[in-house]
PyMOL Python script that loads the backbone (N, CA, C, O; Angstrom):
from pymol import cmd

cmd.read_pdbstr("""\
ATOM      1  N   UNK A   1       0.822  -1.193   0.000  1.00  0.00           N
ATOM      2  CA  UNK A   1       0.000   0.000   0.000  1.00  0.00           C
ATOM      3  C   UNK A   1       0.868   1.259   0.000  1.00  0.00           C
ATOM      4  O   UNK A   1       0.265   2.257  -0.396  1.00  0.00           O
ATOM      5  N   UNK A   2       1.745   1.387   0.242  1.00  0.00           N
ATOM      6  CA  UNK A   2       3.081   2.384   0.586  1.00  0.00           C
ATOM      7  C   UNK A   2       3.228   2.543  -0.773  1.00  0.00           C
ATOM      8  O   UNK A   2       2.869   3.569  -1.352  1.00  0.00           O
ATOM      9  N   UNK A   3       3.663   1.725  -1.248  1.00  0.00           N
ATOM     10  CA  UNK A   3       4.384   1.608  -2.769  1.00  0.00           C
ATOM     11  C   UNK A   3       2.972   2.433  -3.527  1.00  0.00           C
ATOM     12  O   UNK A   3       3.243   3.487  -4.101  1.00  0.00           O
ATOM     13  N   UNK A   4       1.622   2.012  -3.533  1.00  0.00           N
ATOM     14  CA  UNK A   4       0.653   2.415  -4.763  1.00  0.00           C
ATOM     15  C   UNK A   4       0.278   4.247  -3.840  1.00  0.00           C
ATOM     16  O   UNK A   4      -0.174   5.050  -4.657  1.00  0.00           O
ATOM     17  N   UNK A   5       0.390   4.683  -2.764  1.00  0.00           N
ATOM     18  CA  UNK A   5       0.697   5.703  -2.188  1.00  0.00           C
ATOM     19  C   UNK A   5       1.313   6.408  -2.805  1.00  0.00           C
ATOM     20  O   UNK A   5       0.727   7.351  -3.336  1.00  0.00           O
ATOM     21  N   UNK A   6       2.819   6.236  -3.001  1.00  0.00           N
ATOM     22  CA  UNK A   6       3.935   6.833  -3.475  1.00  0.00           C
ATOM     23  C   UNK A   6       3.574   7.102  -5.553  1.00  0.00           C
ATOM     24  O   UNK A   6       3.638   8.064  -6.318  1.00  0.00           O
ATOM     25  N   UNK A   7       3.237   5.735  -5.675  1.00  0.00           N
ATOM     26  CA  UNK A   7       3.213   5.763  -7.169  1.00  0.00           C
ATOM     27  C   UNK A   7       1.971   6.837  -7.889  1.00  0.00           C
ATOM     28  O   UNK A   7       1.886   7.121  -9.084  1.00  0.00           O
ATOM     29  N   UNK A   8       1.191   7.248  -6.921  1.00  0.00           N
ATOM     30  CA  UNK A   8       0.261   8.611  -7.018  1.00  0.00           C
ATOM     31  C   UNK A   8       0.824   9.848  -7.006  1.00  0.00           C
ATOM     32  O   UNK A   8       0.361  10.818  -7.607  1.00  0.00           O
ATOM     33  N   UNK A   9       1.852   9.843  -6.312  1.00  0.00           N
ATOM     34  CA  UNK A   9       2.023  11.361  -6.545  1.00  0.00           C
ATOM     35  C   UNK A   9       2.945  11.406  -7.748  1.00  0.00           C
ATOM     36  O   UNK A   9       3.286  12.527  -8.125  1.00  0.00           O
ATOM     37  N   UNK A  10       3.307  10.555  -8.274  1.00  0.00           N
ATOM     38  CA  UNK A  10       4.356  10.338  -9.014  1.00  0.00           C
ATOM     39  C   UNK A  10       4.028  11.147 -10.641  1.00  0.00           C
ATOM     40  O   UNK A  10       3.251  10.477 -11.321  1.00  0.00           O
ATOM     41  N   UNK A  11       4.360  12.049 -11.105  1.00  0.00           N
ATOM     42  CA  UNK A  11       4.199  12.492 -12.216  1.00  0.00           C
ATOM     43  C   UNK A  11       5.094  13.382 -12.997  1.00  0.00           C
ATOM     44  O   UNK A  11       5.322  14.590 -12.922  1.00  0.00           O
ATOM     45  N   UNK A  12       5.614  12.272 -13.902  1.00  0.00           N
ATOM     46  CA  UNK A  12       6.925  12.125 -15.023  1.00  0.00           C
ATOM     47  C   UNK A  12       6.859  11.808 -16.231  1.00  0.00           C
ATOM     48  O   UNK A  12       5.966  11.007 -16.504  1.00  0.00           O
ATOM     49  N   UNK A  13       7.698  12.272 -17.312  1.00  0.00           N
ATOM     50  CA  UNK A  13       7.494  11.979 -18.576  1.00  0.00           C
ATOM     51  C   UNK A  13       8.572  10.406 -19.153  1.00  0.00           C
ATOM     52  O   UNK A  13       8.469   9.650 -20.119  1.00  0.00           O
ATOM     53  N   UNK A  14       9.636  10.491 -17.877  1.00  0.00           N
ATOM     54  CA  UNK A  14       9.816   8.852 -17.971  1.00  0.00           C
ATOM     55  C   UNK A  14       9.389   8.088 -17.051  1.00  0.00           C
ATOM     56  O   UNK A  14      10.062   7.061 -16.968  1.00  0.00           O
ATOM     57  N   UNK A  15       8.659   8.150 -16.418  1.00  0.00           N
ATOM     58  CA  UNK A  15       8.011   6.939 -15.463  1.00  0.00           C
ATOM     59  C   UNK A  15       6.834   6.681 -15.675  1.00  0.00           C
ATOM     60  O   UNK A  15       6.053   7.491 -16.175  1.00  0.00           O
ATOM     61  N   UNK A  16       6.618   5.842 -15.424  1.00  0.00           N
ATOM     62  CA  UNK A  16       5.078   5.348 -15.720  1.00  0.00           C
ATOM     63  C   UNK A  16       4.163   5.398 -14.869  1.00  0.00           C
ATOM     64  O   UNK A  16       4.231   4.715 -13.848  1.00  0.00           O
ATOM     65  N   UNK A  17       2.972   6.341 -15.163  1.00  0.00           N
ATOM     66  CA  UNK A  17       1.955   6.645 -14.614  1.00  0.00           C
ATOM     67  C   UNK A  17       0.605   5.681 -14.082  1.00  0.00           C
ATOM     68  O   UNK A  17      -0.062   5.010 -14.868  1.00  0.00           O
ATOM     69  N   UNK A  18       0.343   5.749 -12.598  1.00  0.00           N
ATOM     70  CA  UNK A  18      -0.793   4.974 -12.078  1.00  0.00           C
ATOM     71  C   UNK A  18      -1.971   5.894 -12.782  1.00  0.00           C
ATOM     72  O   UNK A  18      -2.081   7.115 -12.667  1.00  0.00           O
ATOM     73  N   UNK A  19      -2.774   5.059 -13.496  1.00  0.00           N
ATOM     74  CA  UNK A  19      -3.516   5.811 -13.688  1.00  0.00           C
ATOM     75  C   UNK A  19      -5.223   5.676 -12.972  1.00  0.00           C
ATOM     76  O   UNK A  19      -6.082   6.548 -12.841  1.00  0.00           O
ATOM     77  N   UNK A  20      -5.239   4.261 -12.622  1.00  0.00           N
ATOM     78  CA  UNK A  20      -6.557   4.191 -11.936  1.00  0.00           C
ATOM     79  C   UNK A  20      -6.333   3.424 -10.754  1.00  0.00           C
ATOM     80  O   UNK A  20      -5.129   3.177 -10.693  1.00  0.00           O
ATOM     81  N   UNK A  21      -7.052   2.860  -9.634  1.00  0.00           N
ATOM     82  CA  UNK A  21      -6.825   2.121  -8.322  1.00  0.00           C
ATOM     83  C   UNK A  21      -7.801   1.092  -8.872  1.00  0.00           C
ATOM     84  O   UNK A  21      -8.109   1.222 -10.057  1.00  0.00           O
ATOM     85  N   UNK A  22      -8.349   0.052  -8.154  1.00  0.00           N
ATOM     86  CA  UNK A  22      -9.438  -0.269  -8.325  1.00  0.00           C
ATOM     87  C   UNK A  22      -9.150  -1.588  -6.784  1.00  0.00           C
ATOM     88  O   UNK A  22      -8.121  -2.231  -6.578  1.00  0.00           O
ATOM     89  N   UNK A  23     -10.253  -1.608  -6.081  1.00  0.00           N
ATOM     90  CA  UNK A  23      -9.572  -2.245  -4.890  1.00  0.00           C
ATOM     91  C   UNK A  23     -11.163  -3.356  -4.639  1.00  0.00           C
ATOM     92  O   UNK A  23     -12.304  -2.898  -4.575  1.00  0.00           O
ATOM     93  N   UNK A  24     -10.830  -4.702  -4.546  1.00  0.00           N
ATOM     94  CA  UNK A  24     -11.975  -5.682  -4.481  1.00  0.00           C
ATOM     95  C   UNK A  24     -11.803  -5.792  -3.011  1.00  0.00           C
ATOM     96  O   UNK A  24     -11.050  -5.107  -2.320  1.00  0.00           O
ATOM     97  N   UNK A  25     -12.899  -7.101  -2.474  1.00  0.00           N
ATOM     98  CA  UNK A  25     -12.677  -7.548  -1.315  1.00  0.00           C
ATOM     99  C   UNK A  25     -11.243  -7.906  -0.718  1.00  0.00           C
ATOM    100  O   UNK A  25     -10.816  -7.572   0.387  1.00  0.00           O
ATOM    101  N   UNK A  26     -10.354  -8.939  -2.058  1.00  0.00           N
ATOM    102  CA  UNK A  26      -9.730  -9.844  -1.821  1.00  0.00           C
ATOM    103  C   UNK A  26      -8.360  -9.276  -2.758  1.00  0.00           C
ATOM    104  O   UNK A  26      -7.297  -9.875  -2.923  1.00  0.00           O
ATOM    105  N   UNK A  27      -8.653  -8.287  -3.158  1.00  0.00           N
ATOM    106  CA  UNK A  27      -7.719  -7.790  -4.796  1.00  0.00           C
ATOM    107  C   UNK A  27      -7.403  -5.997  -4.663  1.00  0.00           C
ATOM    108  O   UNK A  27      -8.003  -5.071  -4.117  1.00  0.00           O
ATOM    109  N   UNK A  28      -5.972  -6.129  -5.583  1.00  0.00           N
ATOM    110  CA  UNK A  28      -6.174  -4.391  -5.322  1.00  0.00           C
ATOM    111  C   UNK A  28      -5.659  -4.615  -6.943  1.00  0.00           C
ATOM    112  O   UNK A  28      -4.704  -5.341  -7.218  1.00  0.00           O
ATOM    113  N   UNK A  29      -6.460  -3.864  -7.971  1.00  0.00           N
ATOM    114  CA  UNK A  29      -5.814  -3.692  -9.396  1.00  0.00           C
ATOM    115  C   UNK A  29      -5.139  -2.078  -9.876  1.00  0.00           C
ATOM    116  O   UNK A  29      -5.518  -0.910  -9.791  1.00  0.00           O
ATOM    117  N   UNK A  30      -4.355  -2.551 -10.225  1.00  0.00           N
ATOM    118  CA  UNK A  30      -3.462  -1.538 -10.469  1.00  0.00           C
ATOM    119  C   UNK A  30      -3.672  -1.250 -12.291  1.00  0.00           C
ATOM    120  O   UNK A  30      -3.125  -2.160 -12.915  1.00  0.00           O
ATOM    121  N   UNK A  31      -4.229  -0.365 -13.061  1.00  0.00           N
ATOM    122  CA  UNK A  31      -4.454   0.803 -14.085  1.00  0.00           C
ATOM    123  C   UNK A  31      -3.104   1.488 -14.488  1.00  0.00           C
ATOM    124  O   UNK A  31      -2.927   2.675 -14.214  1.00  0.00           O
ATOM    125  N   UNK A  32      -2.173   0.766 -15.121  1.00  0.00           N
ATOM    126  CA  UNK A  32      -1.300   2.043 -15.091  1.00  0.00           C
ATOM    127  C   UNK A  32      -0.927   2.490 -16.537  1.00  0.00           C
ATOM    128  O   UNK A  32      -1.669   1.989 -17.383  1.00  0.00           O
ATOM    129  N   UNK A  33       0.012   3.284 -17.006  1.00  0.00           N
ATOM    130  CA  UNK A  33      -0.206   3.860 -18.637  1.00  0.00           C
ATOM    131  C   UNK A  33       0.494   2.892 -19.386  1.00  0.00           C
ATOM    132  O   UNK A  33       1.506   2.235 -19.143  1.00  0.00           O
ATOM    133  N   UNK A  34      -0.387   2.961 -20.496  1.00  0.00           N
ATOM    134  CA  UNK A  34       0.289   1.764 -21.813  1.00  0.00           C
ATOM    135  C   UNK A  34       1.423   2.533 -22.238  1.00  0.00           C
ATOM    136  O   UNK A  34       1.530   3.724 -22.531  1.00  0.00           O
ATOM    137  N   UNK A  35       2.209   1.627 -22.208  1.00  0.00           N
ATOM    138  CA  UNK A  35       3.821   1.559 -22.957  1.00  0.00           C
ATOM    139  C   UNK A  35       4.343   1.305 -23.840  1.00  0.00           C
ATOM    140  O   UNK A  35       5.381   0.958 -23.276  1.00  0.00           O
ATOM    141  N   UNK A  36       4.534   1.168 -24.801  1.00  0.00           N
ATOM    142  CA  UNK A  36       4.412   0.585 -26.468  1.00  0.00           C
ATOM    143  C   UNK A  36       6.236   0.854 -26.278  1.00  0.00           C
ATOM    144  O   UNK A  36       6.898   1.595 -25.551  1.00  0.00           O
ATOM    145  N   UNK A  37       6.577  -0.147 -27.317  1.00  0.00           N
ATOM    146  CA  UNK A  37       7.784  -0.277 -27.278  1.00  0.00           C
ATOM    147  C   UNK A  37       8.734  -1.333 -26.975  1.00  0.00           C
ATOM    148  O   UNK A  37       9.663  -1.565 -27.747  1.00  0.00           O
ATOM    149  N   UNK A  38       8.473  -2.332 -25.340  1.00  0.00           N
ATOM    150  CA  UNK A  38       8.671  -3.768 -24.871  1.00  0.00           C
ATOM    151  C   UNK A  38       9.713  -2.481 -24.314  1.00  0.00           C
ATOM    152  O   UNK A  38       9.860  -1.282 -24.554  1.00  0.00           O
ATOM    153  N   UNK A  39      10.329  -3.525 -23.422  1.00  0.00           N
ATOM    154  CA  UNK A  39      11.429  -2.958 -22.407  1.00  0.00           C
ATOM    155  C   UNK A  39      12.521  -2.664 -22.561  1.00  0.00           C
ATOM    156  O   UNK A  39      13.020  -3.554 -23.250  1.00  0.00           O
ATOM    157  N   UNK A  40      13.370  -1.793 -22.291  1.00  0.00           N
ATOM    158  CA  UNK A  40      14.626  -0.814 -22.359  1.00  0.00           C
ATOM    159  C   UNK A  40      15.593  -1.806 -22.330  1.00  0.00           C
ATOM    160  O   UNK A  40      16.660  -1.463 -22.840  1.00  0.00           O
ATOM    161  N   UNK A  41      15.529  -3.220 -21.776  1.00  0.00           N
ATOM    162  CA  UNK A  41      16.389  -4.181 -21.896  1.00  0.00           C
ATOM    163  C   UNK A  41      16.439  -4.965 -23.110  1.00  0.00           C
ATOM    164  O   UNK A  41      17.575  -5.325 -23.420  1.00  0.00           O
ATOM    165  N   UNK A  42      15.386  -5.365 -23.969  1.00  0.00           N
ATOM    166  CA  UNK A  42      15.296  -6.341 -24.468  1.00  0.00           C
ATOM    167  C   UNK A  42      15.606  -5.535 -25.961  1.00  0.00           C
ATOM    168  O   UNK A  42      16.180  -6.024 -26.934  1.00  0.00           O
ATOM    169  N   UNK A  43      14.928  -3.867 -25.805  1.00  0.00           N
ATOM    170  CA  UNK A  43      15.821  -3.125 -27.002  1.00  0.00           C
ATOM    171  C   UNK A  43      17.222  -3.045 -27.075  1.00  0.00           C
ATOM    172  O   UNK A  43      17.840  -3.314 -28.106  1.00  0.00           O
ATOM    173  N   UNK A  44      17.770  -2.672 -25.983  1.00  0.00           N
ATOM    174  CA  UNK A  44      19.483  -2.723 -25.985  1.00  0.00           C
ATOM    175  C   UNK A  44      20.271  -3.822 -26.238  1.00  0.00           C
ATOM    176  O   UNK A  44      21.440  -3.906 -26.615  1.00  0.00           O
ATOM    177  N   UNK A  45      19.070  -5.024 -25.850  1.00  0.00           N
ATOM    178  CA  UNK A  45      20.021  -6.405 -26.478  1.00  0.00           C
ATOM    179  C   UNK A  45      19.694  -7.110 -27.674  1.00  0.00           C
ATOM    180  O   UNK A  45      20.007  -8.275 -27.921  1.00  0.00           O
ATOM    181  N   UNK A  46      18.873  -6.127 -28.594  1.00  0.00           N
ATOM    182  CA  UNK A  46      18.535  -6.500 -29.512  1.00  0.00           C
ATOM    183  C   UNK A  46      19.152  -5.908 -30.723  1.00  0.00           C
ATOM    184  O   UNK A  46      19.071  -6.389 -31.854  1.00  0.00           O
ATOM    185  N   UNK A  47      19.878  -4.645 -30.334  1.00  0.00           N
ATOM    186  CA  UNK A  47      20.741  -3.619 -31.007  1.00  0.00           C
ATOM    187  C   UNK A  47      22.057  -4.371 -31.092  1.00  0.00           C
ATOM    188  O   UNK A  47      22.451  -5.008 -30.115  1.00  0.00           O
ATOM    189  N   UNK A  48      22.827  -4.317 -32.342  1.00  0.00           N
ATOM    190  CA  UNK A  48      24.290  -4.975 -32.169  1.00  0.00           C
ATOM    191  C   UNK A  48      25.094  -3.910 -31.678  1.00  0.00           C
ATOM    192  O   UNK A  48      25.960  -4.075 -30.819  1.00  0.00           O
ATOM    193  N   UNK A  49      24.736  -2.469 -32.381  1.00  0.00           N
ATOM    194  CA  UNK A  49      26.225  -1.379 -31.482  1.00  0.00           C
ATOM    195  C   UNK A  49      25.241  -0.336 -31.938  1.00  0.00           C
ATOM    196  O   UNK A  49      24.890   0.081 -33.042  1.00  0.00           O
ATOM    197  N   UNK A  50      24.779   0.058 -30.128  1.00  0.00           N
ATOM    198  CA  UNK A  50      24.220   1.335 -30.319  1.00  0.00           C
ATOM    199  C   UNK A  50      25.290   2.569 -30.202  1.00  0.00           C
ATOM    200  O   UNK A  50      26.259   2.524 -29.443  1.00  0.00           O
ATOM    201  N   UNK A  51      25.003   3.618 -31.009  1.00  0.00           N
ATOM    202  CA  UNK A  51      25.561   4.575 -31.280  1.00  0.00           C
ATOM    203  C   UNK A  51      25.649   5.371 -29.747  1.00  0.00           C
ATOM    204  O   UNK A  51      24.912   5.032 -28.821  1.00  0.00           O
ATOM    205  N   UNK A  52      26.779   6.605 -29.612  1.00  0.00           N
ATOM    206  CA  UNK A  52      26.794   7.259 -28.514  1.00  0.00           C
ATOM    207  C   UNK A  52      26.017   7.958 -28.243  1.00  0.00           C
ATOM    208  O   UNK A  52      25.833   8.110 -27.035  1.00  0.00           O
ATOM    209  N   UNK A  53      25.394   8.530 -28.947  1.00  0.00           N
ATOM    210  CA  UNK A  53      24.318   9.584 -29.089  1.00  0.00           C
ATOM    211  C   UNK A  53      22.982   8.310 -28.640  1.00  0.00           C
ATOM    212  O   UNK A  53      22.435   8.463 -27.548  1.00  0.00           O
ATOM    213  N   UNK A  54      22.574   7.194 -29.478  1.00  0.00           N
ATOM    214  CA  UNK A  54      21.513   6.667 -29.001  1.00  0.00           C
ATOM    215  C   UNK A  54      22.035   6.444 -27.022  1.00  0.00           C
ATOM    216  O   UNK A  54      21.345   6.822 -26.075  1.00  0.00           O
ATOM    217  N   UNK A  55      23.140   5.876 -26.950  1.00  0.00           N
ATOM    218  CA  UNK A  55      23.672   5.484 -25.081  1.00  0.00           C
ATOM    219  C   UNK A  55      23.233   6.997 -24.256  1.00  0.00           C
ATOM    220  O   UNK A  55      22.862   6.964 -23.082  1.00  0.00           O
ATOM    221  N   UNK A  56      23.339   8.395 -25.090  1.00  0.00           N
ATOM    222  CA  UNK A  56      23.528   9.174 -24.178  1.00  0.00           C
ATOM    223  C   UNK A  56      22.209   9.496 -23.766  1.00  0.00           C
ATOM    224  O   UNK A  56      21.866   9.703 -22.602  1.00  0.00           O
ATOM    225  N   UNK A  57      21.341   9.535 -24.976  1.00  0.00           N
ATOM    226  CA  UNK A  57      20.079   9.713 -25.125  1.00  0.00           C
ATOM    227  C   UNK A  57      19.079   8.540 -23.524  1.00  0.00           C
ATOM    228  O   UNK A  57      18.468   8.953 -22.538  1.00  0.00           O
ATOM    229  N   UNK A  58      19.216   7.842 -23.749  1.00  0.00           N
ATOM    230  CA  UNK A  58      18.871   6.400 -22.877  1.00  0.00           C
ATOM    231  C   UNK A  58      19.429   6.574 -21.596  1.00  0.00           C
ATOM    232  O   UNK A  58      18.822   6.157 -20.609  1.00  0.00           O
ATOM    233  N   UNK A  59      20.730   7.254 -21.480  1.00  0.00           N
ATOM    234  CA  UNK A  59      21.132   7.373 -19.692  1.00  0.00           C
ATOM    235  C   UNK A  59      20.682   8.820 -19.445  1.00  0.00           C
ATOM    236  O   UNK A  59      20.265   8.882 -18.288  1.00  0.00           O
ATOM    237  N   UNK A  60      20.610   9.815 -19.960  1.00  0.00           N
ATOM    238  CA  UNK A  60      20.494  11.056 -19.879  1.00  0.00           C
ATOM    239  C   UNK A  60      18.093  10.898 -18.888  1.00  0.00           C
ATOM    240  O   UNK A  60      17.496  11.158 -17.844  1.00  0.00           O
ATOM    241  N   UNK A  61      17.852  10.349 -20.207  1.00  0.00           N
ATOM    242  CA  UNK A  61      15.984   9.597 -19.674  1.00  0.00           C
ATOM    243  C   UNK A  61      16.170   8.885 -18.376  1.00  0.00           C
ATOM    244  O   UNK A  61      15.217   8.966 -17.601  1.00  0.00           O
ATOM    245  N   UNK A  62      17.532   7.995 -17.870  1.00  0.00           N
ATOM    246  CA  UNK A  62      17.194   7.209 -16.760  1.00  0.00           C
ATOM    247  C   UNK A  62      17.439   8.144 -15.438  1.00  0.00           C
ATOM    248  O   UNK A  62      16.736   8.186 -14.429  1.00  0.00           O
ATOM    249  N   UNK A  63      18.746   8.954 -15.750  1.00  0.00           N
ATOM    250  CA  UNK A  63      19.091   9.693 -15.010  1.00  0.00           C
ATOM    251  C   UNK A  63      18.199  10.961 -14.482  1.00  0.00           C
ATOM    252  O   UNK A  63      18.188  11.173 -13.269  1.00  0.00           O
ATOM    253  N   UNK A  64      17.540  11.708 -15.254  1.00  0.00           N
ATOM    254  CA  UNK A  64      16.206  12.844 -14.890  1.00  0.00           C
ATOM    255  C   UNK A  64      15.265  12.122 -14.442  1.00  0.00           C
ATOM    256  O   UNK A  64      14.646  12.646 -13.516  1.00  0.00           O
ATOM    257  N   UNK A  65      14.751  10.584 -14.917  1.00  0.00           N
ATOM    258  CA  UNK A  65      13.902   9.613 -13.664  1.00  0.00           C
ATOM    259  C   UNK A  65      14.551   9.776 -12.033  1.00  0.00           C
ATOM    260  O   UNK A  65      14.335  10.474 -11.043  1.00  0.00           O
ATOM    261  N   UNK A  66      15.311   8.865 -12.371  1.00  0.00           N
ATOM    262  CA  UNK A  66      16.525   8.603 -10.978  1.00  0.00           C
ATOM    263  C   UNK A  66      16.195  10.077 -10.293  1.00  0.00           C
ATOM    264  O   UNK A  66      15.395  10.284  -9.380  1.00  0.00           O
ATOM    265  N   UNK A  67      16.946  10.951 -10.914  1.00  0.00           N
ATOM    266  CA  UNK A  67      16.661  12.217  -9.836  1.00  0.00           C
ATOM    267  C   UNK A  67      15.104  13.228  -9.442  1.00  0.00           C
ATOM    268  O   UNK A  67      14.686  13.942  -8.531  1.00  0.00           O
ATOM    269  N   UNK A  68      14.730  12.799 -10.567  1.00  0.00           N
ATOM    270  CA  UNK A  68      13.263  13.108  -9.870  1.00  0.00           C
ATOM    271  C   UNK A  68      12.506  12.445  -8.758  1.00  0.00           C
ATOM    272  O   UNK A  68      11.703  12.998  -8.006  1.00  0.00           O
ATOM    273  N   UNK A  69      12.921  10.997  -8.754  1.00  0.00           N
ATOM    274  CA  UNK A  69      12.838  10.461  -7.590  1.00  0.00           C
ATOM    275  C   UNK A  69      13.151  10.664  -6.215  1.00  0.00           C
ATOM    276  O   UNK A  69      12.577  10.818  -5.137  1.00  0.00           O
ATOM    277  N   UNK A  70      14.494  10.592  -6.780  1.00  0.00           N
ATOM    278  CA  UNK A  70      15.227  11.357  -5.604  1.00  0.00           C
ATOM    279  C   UNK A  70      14.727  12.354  -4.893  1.00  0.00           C
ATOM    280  O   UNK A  70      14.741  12.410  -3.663  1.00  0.00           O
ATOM    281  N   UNK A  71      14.257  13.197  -5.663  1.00  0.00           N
ATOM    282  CA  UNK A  71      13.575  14.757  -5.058  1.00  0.00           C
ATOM    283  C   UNK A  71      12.283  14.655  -4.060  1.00  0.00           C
ATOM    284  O   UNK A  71      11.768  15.679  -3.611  1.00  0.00           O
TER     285      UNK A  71
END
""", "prot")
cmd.dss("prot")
cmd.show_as("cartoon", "prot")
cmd.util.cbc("prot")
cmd.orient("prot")
């Protein structure tokens, strides 16, 4: 419950947004924003040699996450 707390106030253009709650007797469902794309991992290992500009691009997005967090 801490965690879906936190993930509410949360609003970023790289993180992914809760967007609805929905809470049963027995269940809590979590709504959050569609992502198109598949995961930041499975692109980088699908690339044979990403360029510096694509690496800087990709740490530069993780890093303004990371520190918005932080904040």
């Amino acid at each position: 419950m801490n965690e879906i707390e936190i993930m509410k106030t949360i609003n970023h253009d790289y993180i992914m947004k809760l967007e609805e709650l929905h809470e049963s007797k027995n269940s809590v469902y979590l709504v959050l924003e569609l992502l198109e794309g598949g995961e930041l991992f499975n692109h980088i290992s699908s690339k044979q040699n990403l360029s510096i500009k694509q690496i800087q691009r990709i740490m530069v997005c993780l890093l303004k996450a990371l520190s918005y967090l932080h904040d």
